[in-house]
OpenMM code with the backbone's topology and positions (N, CA, C; nanometers):
from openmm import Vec3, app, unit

residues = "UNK UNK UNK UNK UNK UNK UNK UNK UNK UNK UNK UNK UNK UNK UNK UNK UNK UNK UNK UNK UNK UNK UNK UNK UNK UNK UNK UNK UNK UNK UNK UNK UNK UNK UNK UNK UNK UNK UNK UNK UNK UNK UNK UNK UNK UNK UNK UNK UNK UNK UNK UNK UNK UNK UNK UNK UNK UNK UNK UNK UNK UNK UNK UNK UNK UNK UNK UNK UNK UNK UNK UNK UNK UNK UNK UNK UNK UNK UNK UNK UNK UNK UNK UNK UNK UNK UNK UNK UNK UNK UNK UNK UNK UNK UNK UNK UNK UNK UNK UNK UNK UNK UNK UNK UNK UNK UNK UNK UNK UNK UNK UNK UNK UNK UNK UNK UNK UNK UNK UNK UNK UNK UNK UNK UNK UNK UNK UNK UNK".split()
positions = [
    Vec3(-3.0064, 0.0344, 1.4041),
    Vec3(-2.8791, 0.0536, 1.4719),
    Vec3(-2.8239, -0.0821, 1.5159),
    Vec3(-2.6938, -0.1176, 1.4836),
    Vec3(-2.6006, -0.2463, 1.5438),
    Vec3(-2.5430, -0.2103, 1.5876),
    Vec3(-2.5330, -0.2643, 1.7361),
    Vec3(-2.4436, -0.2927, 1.8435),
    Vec3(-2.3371, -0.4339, 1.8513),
    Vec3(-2.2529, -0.3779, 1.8431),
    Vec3(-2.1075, -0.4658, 1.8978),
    Vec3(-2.0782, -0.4986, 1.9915),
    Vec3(-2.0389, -0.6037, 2.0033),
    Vec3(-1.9808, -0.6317, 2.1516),
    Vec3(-1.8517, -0.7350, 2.1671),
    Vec3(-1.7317, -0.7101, 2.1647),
    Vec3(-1.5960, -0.7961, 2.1611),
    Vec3(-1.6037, -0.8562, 2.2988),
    Vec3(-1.5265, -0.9420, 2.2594),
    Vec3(-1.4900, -1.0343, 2.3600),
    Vec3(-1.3500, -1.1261, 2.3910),
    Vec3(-1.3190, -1.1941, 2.4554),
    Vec3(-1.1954, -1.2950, 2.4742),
    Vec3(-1.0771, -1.2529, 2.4627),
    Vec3(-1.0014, -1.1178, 2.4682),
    Vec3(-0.9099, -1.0890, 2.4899),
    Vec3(-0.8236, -1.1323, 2.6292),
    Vec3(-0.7029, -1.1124, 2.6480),
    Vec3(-0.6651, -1.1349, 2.7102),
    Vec3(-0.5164, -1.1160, 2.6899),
    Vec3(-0.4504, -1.1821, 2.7835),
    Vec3(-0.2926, -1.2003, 2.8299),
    Vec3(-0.2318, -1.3437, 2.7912),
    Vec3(-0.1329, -1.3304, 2.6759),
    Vec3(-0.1074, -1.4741, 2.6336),
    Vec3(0.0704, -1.4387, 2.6649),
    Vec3(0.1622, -1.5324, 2.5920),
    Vec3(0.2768, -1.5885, 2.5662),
    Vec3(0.2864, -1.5794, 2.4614),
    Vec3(0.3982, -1.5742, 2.4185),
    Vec3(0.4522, -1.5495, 2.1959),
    Vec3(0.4294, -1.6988, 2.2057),
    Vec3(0.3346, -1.6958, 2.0866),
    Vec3(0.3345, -1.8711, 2.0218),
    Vec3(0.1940, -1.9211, 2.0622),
    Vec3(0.1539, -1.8608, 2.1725),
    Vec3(0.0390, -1.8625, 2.2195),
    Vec3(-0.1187, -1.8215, 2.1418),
    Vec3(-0.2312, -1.8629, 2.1542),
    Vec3(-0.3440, -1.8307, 2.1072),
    Vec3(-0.4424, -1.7686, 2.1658),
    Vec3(-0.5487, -1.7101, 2.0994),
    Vec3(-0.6387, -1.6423, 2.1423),
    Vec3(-0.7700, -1.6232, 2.0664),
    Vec3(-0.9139, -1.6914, 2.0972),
    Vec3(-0.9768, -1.6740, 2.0251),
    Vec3(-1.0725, -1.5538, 2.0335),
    Vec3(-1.1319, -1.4332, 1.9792),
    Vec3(-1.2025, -1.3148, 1.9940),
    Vec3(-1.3649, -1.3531, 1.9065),
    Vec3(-1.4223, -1.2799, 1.9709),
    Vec3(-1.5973, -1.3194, 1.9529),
    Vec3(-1.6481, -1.1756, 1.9500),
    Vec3(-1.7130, -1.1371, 1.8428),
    Vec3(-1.8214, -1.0253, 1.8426),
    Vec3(-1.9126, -1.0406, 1.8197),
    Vec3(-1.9833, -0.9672, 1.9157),
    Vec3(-2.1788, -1.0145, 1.9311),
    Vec3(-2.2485, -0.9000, 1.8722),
    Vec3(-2.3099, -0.9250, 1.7522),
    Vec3(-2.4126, -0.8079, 1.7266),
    Vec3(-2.5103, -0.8057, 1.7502),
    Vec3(-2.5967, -0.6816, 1.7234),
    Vec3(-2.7566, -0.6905, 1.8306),
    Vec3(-2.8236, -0.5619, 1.7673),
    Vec3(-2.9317, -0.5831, 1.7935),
    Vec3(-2.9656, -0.4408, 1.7799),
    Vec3(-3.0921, -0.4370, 1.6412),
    Vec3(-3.0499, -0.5042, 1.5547),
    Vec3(-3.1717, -0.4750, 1.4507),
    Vec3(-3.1828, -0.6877, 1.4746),
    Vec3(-3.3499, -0.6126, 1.4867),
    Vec3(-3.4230, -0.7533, 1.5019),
    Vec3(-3.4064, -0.8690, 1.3510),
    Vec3(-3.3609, -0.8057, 1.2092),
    Vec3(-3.3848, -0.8826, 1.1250),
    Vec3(-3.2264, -0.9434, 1.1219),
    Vec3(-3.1004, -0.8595, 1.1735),
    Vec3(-2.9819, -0.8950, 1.1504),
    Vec3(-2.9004, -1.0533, 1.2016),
    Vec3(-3.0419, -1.1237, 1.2388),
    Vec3(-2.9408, -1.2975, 1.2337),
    Vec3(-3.0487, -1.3213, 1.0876),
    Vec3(-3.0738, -1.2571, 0.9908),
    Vec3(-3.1391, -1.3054, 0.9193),
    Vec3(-3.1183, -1.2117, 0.7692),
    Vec3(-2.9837, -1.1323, 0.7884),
    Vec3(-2.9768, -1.0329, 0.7015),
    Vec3(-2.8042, -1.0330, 0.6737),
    Vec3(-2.7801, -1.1115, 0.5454),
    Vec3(-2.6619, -1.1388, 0.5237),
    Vec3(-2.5496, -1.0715, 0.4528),
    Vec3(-2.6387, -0.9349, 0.4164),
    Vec3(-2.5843, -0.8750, 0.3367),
    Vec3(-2.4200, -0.7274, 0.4535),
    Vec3(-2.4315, -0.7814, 0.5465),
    Vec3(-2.3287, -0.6778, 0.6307),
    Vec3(-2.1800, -0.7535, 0.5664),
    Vec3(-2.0856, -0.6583, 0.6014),
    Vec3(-1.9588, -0.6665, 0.5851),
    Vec3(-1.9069, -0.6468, 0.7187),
    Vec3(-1.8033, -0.7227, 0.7408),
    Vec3(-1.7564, -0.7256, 0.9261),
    Vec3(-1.6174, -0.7226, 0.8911),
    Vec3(-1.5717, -0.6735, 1.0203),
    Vec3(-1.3986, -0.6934, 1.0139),
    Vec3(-1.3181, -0.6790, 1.1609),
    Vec3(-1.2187, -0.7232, 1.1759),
    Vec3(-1.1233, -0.6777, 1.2786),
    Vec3(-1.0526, -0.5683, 1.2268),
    Vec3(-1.0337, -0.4846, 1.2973),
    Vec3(-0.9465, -0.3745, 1.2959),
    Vec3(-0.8511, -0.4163, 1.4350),
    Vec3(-0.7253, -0.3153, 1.4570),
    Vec3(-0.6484, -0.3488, 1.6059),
    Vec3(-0.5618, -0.2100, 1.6014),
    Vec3(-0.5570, -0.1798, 1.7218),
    Vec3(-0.4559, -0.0227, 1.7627),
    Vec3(-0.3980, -0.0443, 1.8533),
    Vec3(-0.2559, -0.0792, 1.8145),
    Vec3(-0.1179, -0.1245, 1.8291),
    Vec3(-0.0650, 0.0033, 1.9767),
    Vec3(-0.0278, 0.0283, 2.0861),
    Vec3(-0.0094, 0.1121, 2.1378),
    Vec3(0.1005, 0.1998, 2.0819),
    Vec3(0.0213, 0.3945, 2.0937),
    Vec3(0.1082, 0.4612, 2.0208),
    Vec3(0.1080, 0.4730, 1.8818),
    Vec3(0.0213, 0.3559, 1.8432),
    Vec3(-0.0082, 0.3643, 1.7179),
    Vec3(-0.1227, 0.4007, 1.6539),
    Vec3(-0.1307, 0.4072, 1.5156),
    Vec3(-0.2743, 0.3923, 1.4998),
    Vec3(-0.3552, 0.2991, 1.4479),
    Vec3(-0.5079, 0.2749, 1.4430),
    Vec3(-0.6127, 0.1549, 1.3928),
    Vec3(-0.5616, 0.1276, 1.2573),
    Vec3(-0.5320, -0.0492, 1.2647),
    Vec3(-0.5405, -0.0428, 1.1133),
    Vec3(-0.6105, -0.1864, 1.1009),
    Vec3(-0.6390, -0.2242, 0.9865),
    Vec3(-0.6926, -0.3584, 0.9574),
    Vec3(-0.6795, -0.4474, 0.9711),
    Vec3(-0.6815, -0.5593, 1.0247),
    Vec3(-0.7089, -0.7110, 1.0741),
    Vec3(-0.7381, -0.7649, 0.9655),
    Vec3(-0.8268, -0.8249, 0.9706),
    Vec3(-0.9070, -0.9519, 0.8896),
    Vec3(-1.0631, -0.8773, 0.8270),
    Vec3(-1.1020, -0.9223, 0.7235),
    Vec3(-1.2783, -0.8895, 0.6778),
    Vec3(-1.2797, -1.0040, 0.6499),
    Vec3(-1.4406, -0.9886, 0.6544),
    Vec3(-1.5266, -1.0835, 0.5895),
    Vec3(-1.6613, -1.0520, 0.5341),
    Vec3(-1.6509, -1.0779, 0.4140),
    Vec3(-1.8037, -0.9983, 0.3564),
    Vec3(-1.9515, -1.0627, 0.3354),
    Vec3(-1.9984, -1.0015, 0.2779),
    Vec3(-2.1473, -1.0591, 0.3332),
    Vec3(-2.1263, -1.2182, 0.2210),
    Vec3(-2.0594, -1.2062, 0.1168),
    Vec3(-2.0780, -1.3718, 0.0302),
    Vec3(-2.0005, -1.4640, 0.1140),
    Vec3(-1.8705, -1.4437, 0.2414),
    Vec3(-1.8061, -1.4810, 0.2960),
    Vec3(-1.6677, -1.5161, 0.2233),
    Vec3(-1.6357, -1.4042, 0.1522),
    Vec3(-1.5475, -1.3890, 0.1128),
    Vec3(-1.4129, -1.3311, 0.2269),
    Vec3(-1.3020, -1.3807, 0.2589),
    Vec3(-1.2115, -1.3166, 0.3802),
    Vec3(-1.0910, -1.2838, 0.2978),
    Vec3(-1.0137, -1.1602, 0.3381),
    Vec3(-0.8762, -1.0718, 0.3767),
    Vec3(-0.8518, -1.0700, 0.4969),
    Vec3(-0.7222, -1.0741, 0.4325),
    Vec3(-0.5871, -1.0292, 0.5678),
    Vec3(-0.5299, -0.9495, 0.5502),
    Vec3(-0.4680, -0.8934, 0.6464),
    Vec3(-0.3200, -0.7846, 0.6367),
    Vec3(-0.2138, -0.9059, 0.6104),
    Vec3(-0.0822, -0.8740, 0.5589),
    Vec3(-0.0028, -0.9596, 0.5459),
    Vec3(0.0394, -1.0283, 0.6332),
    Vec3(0.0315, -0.9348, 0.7638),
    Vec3(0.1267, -1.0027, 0.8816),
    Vec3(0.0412, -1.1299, 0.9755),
    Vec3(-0.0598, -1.1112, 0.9822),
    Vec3(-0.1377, -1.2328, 1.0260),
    Vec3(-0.1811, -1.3505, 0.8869),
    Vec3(-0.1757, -1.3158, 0.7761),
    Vec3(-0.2047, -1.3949, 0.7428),
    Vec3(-0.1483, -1.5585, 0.7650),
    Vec3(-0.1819, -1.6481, 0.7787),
    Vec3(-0.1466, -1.7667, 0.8271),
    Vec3(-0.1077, -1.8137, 0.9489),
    Vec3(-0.1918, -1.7083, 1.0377),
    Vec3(-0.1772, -1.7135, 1.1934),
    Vec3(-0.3553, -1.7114, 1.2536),
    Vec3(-0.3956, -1.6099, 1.1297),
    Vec3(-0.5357, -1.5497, 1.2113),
    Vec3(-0.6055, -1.6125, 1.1276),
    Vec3(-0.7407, -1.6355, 1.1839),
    Vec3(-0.8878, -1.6791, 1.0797),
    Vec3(-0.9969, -1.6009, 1.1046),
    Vec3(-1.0446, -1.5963, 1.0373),
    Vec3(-1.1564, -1.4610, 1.0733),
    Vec3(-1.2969, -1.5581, 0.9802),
    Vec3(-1.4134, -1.5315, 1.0713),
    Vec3(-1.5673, -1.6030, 1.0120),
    Vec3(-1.6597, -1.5508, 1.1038),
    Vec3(-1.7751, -1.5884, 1.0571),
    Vec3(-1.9057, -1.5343, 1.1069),
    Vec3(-2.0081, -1.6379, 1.1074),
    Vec3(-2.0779, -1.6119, 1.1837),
    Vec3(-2.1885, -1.6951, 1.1894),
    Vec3(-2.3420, -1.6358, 1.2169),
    Vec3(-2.4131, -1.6213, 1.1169),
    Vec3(-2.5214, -1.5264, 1.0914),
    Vec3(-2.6378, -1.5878, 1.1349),
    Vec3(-2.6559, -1.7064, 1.1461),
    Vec3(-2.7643, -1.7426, 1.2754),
    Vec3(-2.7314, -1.6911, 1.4054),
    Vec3(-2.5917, -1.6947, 1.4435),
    Vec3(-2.5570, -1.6346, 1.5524),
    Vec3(-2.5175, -1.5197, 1.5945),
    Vec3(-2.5329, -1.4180, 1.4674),
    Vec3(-2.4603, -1.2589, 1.5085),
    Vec3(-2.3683, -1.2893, 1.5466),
    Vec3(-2.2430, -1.3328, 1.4941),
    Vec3(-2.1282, -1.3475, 1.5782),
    Vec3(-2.0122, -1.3276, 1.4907),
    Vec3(-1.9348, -1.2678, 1.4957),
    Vec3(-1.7796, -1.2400, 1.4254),
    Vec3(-1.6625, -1.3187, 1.4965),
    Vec3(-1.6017, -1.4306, 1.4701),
    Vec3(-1.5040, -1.4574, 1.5363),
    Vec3(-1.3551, -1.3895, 1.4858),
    Vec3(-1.2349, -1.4434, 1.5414),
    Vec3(-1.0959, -1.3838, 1.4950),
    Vec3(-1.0058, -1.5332, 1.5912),
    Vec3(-0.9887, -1.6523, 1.4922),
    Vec3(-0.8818, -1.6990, 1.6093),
    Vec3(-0.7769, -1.6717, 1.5362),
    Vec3(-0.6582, -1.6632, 1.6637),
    Vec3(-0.5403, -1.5988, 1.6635),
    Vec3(-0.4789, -1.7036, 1.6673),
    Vec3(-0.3474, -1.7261, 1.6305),
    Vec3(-0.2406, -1.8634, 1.7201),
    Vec3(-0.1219, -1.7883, 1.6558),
    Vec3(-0.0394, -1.8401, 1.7394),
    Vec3(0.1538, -1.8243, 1.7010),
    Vec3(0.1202, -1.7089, 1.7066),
    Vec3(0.0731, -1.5889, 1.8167),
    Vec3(0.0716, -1.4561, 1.8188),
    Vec3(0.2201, -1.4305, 1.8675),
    Vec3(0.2377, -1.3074, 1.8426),
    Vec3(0.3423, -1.2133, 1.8306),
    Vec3(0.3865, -1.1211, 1.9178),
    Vec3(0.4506, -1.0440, 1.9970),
    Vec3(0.4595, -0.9300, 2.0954),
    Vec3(0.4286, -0.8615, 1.9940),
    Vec3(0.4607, -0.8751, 1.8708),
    Vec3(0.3785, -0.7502, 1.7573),
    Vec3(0.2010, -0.6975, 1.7413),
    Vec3(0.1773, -0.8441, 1.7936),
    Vec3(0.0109, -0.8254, 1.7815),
    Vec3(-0.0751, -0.7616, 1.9181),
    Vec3(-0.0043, -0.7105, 1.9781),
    Vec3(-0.0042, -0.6331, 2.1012),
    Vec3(-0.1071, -0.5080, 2.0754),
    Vec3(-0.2306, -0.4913, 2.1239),
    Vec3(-0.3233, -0.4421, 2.0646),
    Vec3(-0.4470, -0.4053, 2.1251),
    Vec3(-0.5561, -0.3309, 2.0958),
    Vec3(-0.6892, -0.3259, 2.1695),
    Vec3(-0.7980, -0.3807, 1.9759),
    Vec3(-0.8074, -0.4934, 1.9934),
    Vec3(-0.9050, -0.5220, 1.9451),
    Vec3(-1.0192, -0.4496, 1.8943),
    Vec3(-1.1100, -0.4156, 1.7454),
    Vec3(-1.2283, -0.3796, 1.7479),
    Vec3(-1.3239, -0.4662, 1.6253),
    Vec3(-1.4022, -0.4538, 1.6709),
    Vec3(-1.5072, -0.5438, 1.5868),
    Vec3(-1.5518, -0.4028, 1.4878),
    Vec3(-1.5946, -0.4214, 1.3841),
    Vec3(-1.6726, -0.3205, 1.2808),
    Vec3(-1.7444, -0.3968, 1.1885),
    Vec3(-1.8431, -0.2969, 1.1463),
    Vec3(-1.9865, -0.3668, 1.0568),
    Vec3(-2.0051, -0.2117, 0.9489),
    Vec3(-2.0295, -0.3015, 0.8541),
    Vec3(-2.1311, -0.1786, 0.7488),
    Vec3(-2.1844, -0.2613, 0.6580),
    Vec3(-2.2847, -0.2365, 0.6342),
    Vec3(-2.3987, -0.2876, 0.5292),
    Vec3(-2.3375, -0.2633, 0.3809),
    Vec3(-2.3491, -0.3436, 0.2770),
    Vec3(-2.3387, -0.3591, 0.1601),
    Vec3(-2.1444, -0.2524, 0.1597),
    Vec3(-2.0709, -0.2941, 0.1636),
    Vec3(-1.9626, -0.2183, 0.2245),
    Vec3(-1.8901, -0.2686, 0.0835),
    Vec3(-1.7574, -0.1719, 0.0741),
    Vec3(-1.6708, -0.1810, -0.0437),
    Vec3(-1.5564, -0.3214, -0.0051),
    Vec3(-1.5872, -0.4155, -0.0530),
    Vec3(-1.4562, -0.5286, -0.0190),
    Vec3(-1.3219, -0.4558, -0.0565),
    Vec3(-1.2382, -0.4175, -0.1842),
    Vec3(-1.1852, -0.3633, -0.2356),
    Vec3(-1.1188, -0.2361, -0.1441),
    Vec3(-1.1744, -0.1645, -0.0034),
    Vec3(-1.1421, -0.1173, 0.0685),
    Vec3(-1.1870, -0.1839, 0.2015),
    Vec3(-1.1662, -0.2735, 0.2436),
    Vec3(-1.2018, -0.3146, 0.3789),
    Vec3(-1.0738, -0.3217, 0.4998),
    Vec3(-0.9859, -0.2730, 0.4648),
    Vec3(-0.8807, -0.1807, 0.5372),
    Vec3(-0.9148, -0.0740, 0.6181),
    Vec3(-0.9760, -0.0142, 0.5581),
    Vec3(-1.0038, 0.1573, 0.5752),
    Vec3(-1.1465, 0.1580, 0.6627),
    Vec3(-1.0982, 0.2392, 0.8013),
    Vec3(-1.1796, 0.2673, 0.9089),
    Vec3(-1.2994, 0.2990, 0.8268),
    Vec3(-1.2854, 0.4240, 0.7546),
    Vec3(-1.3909, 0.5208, 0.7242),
    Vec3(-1.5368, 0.4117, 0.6551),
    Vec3(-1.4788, 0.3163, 0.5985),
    Vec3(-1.5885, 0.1950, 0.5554),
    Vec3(-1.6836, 0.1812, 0.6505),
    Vec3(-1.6772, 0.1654, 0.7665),
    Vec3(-1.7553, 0.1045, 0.8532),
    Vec3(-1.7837, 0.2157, 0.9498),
    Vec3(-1.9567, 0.1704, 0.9396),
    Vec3(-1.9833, 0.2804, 1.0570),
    Vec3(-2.0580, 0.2506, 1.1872),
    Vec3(-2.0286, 0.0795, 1.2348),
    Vec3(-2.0423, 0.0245, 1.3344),
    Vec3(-1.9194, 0.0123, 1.3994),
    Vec3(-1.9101, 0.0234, 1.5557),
    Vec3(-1.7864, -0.0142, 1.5881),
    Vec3(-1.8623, -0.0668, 1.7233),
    Vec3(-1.7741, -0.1511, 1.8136),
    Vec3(-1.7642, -0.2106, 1.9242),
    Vec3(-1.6780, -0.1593, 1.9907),
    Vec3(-1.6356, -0.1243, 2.1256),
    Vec3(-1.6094, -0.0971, 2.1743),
    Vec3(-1.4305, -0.0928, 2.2175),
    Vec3(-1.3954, -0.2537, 2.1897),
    Vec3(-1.2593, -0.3126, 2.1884),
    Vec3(-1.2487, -0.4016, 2.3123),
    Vec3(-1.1488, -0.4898, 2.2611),
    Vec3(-1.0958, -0.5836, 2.3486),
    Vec3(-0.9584, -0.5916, 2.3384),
    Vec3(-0.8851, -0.6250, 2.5214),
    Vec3(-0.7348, -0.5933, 2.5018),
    Vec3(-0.6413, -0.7243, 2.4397),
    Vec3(-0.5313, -0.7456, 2.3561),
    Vec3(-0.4782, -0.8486, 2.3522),
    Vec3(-0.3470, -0.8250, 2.3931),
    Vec3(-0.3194, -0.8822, 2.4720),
    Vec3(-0.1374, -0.8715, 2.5320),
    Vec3(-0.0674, -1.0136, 2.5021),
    Vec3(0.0124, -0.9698, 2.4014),
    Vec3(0.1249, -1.0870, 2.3677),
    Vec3(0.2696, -1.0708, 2.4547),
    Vec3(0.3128, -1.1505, 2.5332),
    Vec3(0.4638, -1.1457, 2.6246),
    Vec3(0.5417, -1.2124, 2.5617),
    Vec3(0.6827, -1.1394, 2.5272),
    Vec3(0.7563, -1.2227, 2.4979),
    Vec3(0.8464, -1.3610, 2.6003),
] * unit.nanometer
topology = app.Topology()
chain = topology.addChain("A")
for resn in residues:
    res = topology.addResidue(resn, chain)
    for name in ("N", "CA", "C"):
        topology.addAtom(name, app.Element.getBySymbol(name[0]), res)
């Protein structure tokens, strides 16, 4: 079993940045097991979850269109750690953050909730215009 854990959300300004951190835990071999697929997902208020950023176990990364060239998304597998930095955020990117994991996972769908059957909990991001 992997446990999630988000982090660094917060309250920014349009134009402003934000960097997000997910901590995994839980299986003793997983800073040593490279084969997971990770991603941001985000649920827009009123809206529903949709995809962020992946990154797969070769470290291969996607975007949604709208962050692309704003957001970076990486991992660091000595460290169990998923990052997401943000910059030139948006009142659009207005959101509750979630970290997700699945083992040997479909790249080709890494959009789609149903892929992943780790989740974290969420973290809030508030962009002001």
């Amino acid at each position: 079993q992997v446990q999630l854990v988000e982090s660094g959300g917060g309250s920014v300004q349009a134009g402003g940045s934000l960097n997000l951190s997910c901590a995994a835990s839980g299986r003793p071999a997983y800073t040593n097991d490279d084969t997971y697929d990770m991603a941001w997902f985000r649920q827009p208020p009123g809206k529903e979850r949709e995809g962020v950023a992946a990154v797969d176990f070769n470290g291969g990364t996607r975007y949604r269109d709208s962050v692309k060239g704003r957001f970076t998304i990486s991992k660091d597998n000595a460290e169990a750690t998923l990052y997401l930095q943000m910059s030139s955020l948006k009142p659009e990117d207005t959101a509750m953050y979630y970290c997700a994991a699945v083992r040997n996972g479909n790249p080709g769908a890494w959009y789609e909730e149903y892929e992943y059957n780790y989740w974290g909990q969420g973290t809030q991001v508030t962009v002001s215009s």
